[in-house]
C-alpha positions in Angstrom: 110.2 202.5 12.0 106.9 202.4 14.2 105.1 199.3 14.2 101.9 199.2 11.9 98.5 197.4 13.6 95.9 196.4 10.8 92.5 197.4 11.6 89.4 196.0 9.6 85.9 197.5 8.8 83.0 196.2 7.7 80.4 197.8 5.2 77.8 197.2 3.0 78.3 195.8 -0.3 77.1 199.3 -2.1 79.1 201.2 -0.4 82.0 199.3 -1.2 81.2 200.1 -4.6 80.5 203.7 -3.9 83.8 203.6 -2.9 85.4 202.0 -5.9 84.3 204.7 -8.4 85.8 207.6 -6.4 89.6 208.2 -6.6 90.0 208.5 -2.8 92.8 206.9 -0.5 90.5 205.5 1.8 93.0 204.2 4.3 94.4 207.6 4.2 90.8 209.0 4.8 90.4 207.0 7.6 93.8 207.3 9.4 93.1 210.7 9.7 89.7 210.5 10.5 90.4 208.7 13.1 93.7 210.9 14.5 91.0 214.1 14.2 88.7 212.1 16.3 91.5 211.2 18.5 92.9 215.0 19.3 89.1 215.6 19.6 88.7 213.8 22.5 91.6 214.4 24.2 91.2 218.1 23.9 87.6 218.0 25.3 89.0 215.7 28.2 91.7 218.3 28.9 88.7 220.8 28.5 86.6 218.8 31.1 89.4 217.9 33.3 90.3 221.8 33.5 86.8 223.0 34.1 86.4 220.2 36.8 89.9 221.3 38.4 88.5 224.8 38.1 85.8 224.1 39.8 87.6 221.8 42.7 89.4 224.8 43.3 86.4 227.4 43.5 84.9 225.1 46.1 87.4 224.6 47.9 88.2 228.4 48.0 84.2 228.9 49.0 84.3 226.3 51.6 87.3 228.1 53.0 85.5 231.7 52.9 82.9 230.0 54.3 85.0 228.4 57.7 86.5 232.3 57.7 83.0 233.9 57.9 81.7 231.5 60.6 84.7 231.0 62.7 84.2 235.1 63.0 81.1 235.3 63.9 81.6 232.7 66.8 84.6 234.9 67.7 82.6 237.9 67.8 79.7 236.2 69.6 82.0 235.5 72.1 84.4 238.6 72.3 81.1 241.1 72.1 80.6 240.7 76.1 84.5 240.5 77.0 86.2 243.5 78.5 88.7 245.7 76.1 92.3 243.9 77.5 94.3 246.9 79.0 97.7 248.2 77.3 100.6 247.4 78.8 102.1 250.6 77.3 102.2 253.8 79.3 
């Protein structure tokens, strides 16, 4: 059996009232008010924490493009003026 913590909340005195007259299992309610809220948040964490790794990834991917692209330009820049090497085959 899981171990049950008692959590306390404070309203007004009408809506206690309110509250009174309709047949609802308020600690029920609110239990799964709060486990809704709960799988909410996770889910839009694992949302954020997928676009951010998304993201990481993109940029890392550009920033590597990016090192490709320049570290062949300087090659070219300095292999345009450089004689063809000769083949060794006959």
């Amino acid at each position: 059996m899981s171990q049950v913590n008692v959590i306390t909340v404070k309203s007004p005195s009408e809506l206690k009232k309110k509250m009174k007259q309709i047949k609802v299992n308020w600690s029920e309610y609110i239990r799964d008010s709060i486990q809704n809220k709960m799988q909410n948040e996770i889910a839009n964490l694992n949302q954020s924490l997928n676009t951010a790794k998304t993201a990481a990834f993109v940029g890392i991917a550009m920033g590597i493009v990016g090192i490709a692209l320049a570290v062949g330009v300087t090659m070219r820049k300095h292999t345009k003026n450089q004689p063809a090497i000769p083949s060794t085959t006959s």
